[in-house]
N, C-alpha and C positions, 0 to 999 in steps of 0.2 A: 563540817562542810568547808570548804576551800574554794575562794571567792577572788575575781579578779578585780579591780576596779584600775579603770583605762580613764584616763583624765583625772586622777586622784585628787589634784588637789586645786578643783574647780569647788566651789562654795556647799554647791550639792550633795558632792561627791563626801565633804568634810560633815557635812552631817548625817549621811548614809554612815562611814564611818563610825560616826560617835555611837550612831545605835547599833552597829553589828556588833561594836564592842560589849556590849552590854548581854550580849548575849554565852549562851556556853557553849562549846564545842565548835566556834569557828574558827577558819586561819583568813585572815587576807592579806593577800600582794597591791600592794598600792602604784601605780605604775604612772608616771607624770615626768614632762620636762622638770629638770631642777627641781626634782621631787625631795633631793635630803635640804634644800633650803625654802624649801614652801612648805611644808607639811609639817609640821609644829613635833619638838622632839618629845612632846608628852606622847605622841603616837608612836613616834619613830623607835620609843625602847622597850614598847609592847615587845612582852614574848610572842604572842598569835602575830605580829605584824611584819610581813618583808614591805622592804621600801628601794625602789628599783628604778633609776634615770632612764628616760626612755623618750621616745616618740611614736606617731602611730604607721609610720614607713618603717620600724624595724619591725619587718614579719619575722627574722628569724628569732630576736629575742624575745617576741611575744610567745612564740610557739614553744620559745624551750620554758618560759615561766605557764602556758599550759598545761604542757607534759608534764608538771611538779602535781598535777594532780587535782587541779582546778574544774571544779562542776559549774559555777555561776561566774557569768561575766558581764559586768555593767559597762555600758560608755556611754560618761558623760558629754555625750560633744555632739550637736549635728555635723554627721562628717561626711564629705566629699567625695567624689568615687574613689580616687586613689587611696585614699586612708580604708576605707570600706572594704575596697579588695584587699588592703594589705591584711587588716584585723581579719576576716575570714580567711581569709589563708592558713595565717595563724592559729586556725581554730581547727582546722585539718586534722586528723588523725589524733585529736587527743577526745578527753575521757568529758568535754566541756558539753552541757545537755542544756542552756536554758544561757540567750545572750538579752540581756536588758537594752536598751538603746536608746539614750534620748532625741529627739529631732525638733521640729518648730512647727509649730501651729501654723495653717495654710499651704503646705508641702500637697494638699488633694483638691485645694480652692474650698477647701470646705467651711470657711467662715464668709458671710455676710453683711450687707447693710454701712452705715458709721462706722464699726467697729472696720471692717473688710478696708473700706476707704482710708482710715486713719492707719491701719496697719500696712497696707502695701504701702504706703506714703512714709513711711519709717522706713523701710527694708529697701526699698527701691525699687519696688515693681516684683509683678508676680516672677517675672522670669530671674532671679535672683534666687529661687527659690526650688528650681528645676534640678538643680545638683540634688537637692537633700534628696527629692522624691525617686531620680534616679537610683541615689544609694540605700534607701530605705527599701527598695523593689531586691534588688540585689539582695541583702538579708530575709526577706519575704521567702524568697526564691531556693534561699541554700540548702532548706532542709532540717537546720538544728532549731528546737523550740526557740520563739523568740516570743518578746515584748518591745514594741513600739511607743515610746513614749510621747504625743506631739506635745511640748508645754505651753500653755498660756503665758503673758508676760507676767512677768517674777516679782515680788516683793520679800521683806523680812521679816515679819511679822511669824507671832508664832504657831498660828491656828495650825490644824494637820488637818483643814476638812477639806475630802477634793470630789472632782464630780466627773465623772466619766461618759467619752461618746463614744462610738464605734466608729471603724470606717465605713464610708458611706453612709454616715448621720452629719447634720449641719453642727455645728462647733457650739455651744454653751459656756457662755462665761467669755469672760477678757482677760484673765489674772487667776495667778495662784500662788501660796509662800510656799519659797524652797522647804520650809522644815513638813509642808503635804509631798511635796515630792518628792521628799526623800523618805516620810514612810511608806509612800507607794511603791515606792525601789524596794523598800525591808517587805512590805505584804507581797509582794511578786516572787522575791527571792525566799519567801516560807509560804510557800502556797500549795499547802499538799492538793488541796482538791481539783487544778491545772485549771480555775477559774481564768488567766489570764494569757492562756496556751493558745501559744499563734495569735495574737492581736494588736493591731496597731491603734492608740486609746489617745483621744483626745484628754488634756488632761487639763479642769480649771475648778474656781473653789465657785458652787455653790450662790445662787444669786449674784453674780457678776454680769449681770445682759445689761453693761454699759455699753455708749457708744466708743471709750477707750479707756483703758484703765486708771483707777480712780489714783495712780501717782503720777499721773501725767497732765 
C-alpha cells in the first residue's frame, strides 16, 4: 500500500510515520514545507520513504506524486478553502480511494457548556472557524471515501485511548494525546471492514467532560 501524508512533518503526522513503518508492504511519500530539514534523516534514508518539499497550492505536484500510485491519503492540517480545492484537485484522476483529514473540534458548533465558552474564547469566536467547516463540506461532497477527523485539544502523553462521536452528536471530552491520533490515522488507513467510510468523527480520550482541558 502506497500512502500520502500531506503536512508530514507536523508531530502527528511523525508518529503516524513511525507506525506505518513498522509495518510490511507499505511505501510512503512524506510531503511538507522544508520537509528534507524537518523530518529526521533516520526517516529520510528509509527505502519504503520518498521525502518531497512541497506545499498545499501545488496541485500539480500533488497530483503527479498521486499518479505514482498512491491509495491513502492523510492531511494533517485543518485547511482552508484554497488549500482544499487545490488537494482535491490533485486527487483528480488518480488511483487515490480513501483521503484521511484532520480539522478542529467545533467546525458543526457541536461542543457545549464551559468547555464551548473557554474554547471559542481561545480561537476567537465561532466565526473563526467557518473556513474549516466550509472545506470540510467540500471533501464531504467530492465523492472519494473519506475520513473526517475533528481533534480535541492535544497533549503528549502516551495513552492511545480515544472516543469517538458522529456528526450530529454533541462532542465528548476536551482533550486527546497525539500518539491516540495517530493510531486512529494507522486503524482508519487498515480498515478492511469500511467501519470509518464516509464519516466525519469527533475525536477525544475517554472521560475528559472537563470544563477545559486538564493542561490548561
Amino acid at each position: 500500500m502506497k500512502i500520502l501524508i500531506l503536512g508530514a512533518a507536523g508531530r502527528i503526522s511523525e508518529l503516524v510515520t513511525a507506525r506505518l513503518l513498522e509495518r510490511d508492504n507499505v511505501e510512503l511519500v512524506l510531503f511538507a514545507r522544508d520537509a528534507n530539514r524537518r523530518i529526521s534523516n533516520q526517516v529520510i534514508q528509509k527505502e519504503n520513504v520518498k521525502v518531497i518539499n512541497g506545499d498545499f497550492s501545488q496541485t500539480q505536484k500533488m497530483h503527479e506524486l498521486m499518479l505514482e500510485g498512491v491509495e491513502k491519503v492523510y492531511v494533517n492540517a485543518a485547511t482552508n478553502i484554497e488549500d482544499t480545492i487545490s488537494i482535491l484537485e490533485a486527487a483528480k484522476g488518480t488511483k487515490v480511494n480513501k483521503l484521511i483529514w484532520a480539522s478542529a473540534v467545533g467546525i458543526y458548533d457541536e461542543i457545549e457548556g464551559p468547555f464551548a465558552d473557554w474554547h471559542w474564547g481561545m480561537v476567537g469566536g465561532k466565526a473563526a472557524y467557518k473556513k474549516y467547516y466550509d472545506a470540510m463540506e467540500l471533501v464531504e461532497k467530492f465523492g472519494i471515501d473519506y475520513s473526517i477527523l475533528r481533534y480535541a485539544w492535544m497533549h503528549n502523553k502516551k495513552n492511545e485511548d480515544y472516543e469517538l462521536t458522529q456528526k450530529g452528536e454533541k462532542f465528548k471530552g476536551v482533550e486527546i494525546s497525539r500518539n491516540a491520533c495517530a493510531k486512529l490515522v494507522e486503524d482508519i488507513i487498515f480498515d478492511d471492514k469500511q467501519t470509518f467510510k464516509n464519516t466525519s468523527l469527533g475525536v477525544s480520550e475517554p472521560n475528559t467532560d472537563f470544563d477545559k482541558p486538564s493542561f490548561y
